[in-house]
C-alpha positions as CSV (number, residue, x, y, z in Angstrom):
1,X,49.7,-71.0,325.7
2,X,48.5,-69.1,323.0
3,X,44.7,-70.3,322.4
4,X,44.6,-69.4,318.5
5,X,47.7,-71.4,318.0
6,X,47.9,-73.3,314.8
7,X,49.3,-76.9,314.9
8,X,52.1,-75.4,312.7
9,X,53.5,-73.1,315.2
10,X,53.0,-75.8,318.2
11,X,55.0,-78.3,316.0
12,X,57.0,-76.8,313.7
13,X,58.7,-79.7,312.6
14,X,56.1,-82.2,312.4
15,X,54.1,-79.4,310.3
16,X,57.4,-78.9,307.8
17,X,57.4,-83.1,307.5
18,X,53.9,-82.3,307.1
19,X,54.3,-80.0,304.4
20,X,56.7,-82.1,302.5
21,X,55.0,-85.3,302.4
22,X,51.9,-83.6,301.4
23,X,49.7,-85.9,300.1
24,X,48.4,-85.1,296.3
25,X,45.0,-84.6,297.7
26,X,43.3,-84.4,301.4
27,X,41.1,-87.8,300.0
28,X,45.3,-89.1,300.9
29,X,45.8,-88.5,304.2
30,X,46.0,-91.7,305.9
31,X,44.0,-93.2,309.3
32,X,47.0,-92.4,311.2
33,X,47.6,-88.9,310.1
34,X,44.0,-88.2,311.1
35,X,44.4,-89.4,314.4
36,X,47.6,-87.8,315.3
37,X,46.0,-84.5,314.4
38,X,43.0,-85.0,316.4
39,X,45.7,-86.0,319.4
40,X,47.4,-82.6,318.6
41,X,44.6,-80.3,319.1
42,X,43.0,-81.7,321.9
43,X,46.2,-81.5,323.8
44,X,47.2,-78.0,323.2
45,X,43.8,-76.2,323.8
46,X,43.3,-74.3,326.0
47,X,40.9,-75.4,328.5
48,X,39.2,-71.9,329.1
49,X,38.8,-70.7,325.8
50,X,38.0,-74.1,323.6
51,X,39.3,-73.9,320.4
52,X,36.9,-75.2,317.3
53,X,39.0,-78.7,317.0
54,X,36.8,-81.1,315.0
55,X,35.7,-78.1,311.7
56,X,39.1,-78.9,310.1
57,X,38.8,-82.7,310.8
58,X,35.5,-82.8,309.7
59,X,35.9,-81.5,306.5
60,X,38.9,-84.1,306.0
61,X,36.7,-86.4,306.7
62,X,34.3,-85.3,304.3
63,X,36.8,-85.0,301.3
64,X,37.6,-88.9,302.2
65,X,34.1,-90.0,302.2
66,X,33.3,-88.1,298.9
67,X,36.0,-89.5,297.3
68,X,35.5,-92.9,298.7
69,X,31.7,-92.7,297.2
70,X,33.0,-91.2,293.6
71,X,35.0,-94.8,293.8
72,X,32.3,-96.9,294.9
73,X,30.2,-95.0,291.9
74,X,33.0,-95.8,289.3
75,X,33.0,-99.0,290.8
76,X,29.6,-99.4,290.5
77,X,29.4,-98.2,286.6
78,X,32.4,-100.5,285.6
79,X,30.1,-103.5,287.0
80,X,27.4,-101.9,285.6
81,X,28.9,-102.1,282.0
82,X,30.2,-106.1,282.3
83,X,26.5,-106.9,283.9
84,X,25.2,-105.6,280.9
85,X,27.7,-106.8,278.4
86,X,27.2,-110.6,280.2
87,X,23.6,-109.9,279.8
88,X,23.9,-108.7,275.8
89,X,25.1,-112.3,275.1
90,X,22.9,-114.2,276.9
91,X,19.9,-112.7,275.8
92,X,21.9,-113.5,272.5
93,X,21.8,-116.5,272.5
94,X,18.0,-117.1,273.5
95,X,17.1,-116.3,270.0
96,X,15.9,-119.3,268.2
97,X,15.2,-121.1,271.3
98,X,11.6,-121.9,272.9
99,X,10.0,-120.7,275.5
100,X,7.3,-121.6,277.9
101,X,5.2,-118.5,278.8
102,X,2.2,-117.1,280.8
103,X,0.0,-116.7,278.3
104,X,-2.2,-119.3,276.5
105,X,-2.0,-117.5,273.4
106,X,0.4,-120.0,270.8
107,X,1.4,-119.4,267.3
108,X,0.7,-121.9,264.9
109,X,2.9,-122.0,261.8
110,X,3.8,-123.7,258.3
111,X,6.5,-124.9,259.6
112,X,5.7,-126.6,263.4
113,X,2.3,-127.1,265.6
114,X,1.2,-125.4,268.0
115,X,3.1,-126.6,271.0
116,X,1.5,-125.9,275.3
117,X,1.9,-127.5,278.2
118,X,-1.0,-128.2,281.0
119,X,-0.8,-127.3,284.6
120,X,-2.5,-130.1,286.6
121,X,-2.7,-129.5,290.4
122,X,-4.0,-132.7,290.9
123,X,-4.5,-136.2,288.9
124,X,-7.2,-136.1,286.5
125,X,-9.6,-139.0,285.4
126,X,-9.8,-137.3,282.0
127,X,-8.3,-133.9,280.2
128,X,-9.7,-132.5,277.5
129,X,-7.7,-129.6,275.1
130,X,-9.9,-127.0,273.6
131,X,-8.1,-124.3,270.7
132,X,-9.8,-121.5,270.1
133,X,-9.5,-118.7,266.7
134,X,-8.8,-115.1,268.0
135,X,-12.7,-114.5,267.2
136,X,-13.6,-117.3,270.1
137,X,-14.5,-119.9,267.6
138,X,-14.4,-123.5,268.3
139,X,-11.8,-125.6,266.0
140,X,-10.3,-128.5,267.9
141,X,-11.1,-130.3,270.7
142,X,-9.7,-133.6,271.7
143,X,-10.0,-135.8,275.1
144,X,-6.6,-136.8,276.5
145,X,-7.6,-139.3,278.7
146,X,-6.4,-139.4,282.5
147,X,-3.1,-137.4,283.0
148,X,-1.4,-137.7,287.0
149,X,-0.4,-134.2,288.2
150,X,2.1,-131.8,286.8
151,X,3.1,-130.7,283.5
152,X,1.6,-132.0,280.1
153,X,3.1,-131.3,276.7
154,X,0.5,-130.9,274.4
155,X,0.6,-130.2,270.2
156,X,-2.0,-129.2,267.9
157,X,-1.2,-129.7,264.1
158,X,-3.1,-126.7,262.6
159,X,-6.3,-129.3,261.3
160,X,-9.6,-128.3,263.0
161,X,-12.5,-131.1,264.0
162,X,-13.4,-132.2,260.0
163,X,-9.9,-132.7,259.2
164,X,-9.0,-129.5,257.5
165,X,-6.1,-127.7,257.9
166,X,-6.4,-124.3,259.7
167,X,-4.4,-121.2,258.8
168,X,-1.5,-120.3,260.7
169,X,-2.1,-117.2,263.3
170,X,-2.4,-117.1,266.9
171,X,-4.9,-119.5,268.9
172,X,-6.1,-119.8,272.5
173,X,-5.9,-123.0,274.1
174,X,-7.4,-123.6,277.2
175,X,-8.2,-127.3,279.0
176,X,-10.9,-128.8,281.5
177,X,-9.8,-131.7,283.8
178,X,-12.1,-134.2,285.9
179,X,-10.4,-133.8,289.9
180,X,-12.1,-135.0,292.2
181,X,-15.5,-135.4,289.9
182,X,-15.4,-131.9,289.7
183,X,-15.1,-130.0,285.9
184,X,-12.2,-128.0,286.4
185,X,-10.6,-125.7,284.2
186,X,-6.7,-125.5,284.5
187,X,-3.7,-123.3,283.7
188,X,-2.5,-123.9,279.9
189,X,1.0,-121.7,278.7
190,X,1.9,-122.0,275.3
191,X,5.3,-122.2,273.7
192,X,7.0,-120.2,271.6
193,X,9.5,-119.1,269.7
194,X,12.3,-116.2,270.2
195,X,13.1,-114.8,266.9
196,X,14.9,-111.2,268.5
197,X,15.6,-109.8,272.0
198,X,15.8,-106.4,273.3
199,X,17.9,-105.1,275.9
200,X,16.9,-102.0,277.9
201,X,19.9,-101.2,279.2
202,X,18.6,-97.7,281.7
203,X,16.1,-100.4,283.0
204,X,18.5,-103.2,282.8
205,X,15.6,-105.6,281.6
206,X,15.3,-108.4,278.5
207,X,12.2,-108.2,276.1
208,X,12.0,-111.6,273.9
209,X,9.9,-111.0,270.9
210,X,8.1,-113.6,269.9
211,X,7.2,-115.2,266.7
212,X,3.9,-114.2,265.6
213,X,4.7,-110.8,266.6
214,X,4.4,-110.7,270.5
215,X,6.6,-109.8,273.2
216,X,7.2,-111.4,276.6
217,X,9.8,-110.2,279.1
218,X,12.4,-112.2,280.0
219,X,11.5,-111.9,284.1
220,X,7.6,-113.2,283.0
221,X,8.7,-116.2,280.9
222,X,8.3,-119.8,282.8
223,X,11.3,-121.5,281.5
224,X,13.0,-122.8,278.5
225,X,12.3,-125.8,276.3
């Protein structure tokens, strides 16, 4: 037995079937095919002078798993591109809608109040709401009696402690509640409203811009009211 022998000249006719059921591309050959190749070579070796079976094979192999990763890419891209497209219209449709956010930075307008919620880890034996100018001035303060834990909507109508009405801009509103006996300040997150979104699509993330001019992503923002 000729050592160097090809698996053409050891089976002639499977190699002419071979031939003419080529496949378009090696990415073709099937599980089967592989295996009855493998079978071949190792049993027509020659045990003294080992032939180099598995080079061939491996690059076989290696043309099937690159094309199998180019389709797993296209795959990929395609559910890239409806991903996106699903997330183009949601983010549509957010516009015009409030939002509750991390900040406690609110926008008060001609139009509506100022609108936040309080964060009360505990029941309170009184609340009181403080809203501050962007230069840390004092305008309104109000007591809002005892409040059980959770979430407390909260409004401001723009008119400061004398009754007069306040431009609209951004103010800060912060709270103090009794727990415990204890003066406590808690969490306060304004609302507001989207007017626009932007969609980074290389990032694949949502920016709501605000209005009042600020921008929130969509990942950061509490929920929707």
């Amino acid at each position: 037995m000729n050592p160097t022998s090809s698996l053409s000249e050891l089976f002639p006719s499977t190699a002419n079937g071979a031939a003419n059921a080529a496949p378009s591309s090696p990415a073709e050959l099937g599980q089967e095919d592989f295996l009855e190749l493998m079978v071949a070579q190792l049993e027509n070796q020659d045990p003294t002078q080992p032939m180099d079976n598995f080079e061939f094979l491996s690059q076989i192999a290696q043309f099937g798993t690159v094309d199998g990763i180019q389709g797993l890419q296209q795959g990929f891209a395609e559910l890239s591109g409806i991903l996106y497209a699903n997330q183009t219209l949601q983010a549509a449709g957010l516009v015009g809608s409030n939002v509750v956010t991390e900040s406690n930075l609110g926008t008060l307008s001609a139009e509506a109040p100022l609108a936040a919620t309080v964060d009360l880890p505990s029941a309170s034996s009184e609340v009181t709401l403080y809203v501050q100018d962007t230069a840390g001035r004092l305008v309104h303060s109000r007591t809002l009696g005892a409040v059980n834990a959770g979430e407390l909507g909260v409004q401001w109508d723009g008119m400061d402690n004398d009754g007069n009405p306040m431009p609209p801009g951004e103010y800060r509103v912060s709270a103090e509640a009794v727990i415990g006996g204890q003066v406590q300040a808690v969490s306060v997150y304004a609302h507001a409203q989207v007017e626009s979104v932007t969609i980074d699509q290389a990032n694949a993330s949502v920016t709501l811009n605000l209005v009042g001019g600020d921008q929130v992503a969509l990942s950061s923002v509490k929920r929707f009211i």
